[in-house]
N, C-alpha and C positions, 0 to 999 in steps of 0.2 A: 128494580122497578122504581122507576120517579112515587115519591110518598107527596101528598100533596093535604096541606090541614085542611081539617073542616070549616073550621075559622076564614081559612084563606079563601075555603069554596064561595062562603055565603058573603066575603065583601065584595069579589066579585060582581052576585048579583046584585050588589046593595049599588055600586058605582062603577058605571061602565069605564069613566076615565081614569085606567088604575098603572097602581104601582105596583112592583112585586120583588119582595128581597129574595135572595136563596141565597141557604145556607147547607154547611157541610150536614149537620147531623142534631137533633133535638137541646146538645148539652150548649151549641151555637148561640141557639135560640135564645134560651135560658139566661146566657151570660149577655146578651146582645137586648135581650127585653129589659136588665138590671140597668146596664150602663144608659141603654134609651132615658127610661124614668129620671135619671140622675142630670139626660145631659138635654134633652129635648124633650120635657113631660107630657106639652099638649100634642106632644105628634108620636108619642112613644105608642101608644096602642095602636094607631094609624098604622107605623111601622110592623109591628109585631103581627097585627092581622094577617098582613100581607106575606109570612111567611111560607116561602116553598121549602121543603128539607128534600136535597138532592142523595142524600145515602152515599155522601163520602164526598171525595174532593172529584167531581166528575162536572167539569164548567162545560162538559159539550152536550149534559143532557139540560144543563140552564140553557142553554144557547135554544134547543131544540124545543121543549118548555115556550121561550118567550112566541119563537116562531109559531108554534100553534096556537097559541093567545090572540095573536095575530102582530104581536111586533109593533115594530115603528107605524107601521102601516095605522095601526088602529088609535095611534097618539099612547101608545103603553111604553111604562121606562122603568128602566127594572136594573138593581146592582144585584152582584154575584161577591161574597165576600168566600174565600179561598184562604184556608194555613198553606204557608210557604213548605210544610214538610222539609225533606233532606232536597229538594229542588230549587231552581232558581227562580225569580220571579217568574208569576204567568202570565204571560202576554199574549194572549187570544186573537186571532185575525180572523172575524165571519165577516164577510161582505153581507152589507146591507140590514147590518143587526145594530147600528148607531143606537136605537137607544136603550142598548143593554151594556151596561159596564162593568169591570169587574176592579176590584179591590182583592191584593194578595197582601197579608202582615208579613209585615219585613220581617217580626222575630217567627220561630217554629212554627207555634200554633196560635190561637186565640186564649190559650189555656195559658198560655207564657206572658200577659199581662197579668193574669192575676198571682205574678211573682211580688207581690207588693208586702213587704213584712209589719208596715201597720195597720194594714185590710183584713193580713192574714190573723193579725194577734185580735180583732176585734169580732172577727167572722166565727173566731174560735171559741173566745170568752174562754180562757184558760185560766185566768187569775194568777195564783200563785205559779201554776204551771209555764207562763208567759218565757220565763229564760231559759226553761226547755228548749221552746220551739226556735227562737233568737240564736243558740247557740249551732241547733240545727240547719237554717236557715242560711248562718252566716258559712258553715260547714263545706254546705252544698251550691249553695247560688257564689255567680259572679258578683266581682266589687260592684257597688251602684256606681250608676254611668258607663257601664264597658258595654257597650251596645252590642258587639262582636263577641263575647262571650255569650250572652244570654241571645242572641240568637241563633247559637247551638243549644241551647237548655231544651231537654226531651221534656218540660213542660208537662205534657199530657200524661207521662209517664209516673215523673215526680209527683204529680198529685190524683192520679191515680188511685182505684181500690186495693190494687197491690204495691201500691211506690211508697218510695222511701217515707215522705211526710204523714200518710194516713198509720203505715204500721208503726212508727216511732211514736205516735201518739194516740196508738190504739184506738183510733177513730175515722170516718170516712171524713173528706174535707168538703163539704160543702161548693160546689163551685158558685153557684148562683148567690151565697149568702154571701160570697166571697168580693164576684161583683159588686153584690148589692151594698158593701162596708167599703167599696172604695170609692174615697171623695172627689170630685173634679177636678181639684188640683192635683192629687195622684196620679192620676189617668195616663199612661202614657202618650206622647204628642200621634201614635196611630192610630189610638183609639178616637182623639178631636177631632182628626182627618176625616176619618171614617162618616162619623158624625155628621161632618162638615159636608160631604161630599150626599148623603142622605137628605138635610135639611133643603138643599139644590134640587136636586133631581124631586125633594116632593112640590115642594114650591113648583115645578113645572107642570106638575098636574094638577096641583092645588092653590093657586096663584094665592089663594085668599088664607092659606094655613099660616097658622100662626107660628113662629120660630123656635117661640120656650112654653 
């Protein structure tokens, strides 16, 4: 069943010329509301309100969603942001749905950005414990820069309530804190994309919304 926030209900009635993100699942949101604040502060709640949570990777109930809103029809523009899973990019073809677009990460998941080992060491506050997790980190993850490795990285799994990183350090990881400790210039260039591609499609219903 399409899960639809309450939040999302009432901007809705607040502003007929709307936008609407969707996204896979609540932990989306989370990490998607951190980076917002970080990277587009006056439009991050703008964004965030507008989220739909589609209960898994299912871009044909976003498609079905936009059309009962009323679509392009009603000047509504809406992205659908998708982990690539074990699949290949999604490339979506509905006639006559122009202003729904979708974004798929090139790596696994959404979770596999926040493979960042100075976000993670900060998000953590381990102290002393810091070359613990370094050592684990360097163990498990591909070298930095091998794009093609870590877009096999099960991500969601690694950090996980049962994956390697929380049981090694006898602690659940934070994902949102994990976001929220990684800096702009971190970020990886899908994440700016992303972003990038956001900052657009609000400007078109909010000509007058400001950028940062």
């Amino acid at each position: 069943m399409l899960q639809i926030d309450p939040e999302e209900i009432l901007a809705r009635r607040r502003d007929p010329e709307r936008f609407v993100l969707y996204v896979e699942g609540p932990r989306d949101r989370e990490i998607l509301r951190a980076w917002a604040y970080r990277l587009l502060p006056t439009l991050a709640r703008r964004i965030i309100e507008t989220a739909v949570i589609l209960g898994g990777r299912q871009p044909q109930r976003a498609a079905e969603h936009f059309r009962r809103q009323g679509g392009t029809r009603s000047g509504m523009r809406a992205l659908c942001v998708l982990d690539r899973d074990d699949g290949g990019l999604y490339q979506p073809s509905y006639d006559g749905e122009d202003g729904l677009e979708f974004f798929t990460w090139s790596r696994r998941h959404i979770e596999s950005y926040l493979l960042v080992p100075s976000a993670l060491r900060r998000a953590l506050c381990l102290g002393d414990r810091a070359s613990s997790l370094d050592r684990l980190l360097g163990k498990h993850l591909p070298a930095p820069g091998d794009e093609v490795a870590f877009g096999n990285v099960d991500a969601k799994r690694f950090l996980g309530p049962n994956g390697v990183l929380p049981r090694a350090l006898g602690r659940p990881i934070p994902l949102g804190g994990v976001a929220r400790a990684t800096r702009e210039t971190e970020l990886h260039p899908d994440v700016h994309e992303l972003f990038g591609r956001l900052r657009r499609l609000l400007a078109a219903v909010e000509p007058g919304a400001r950028a940062r």
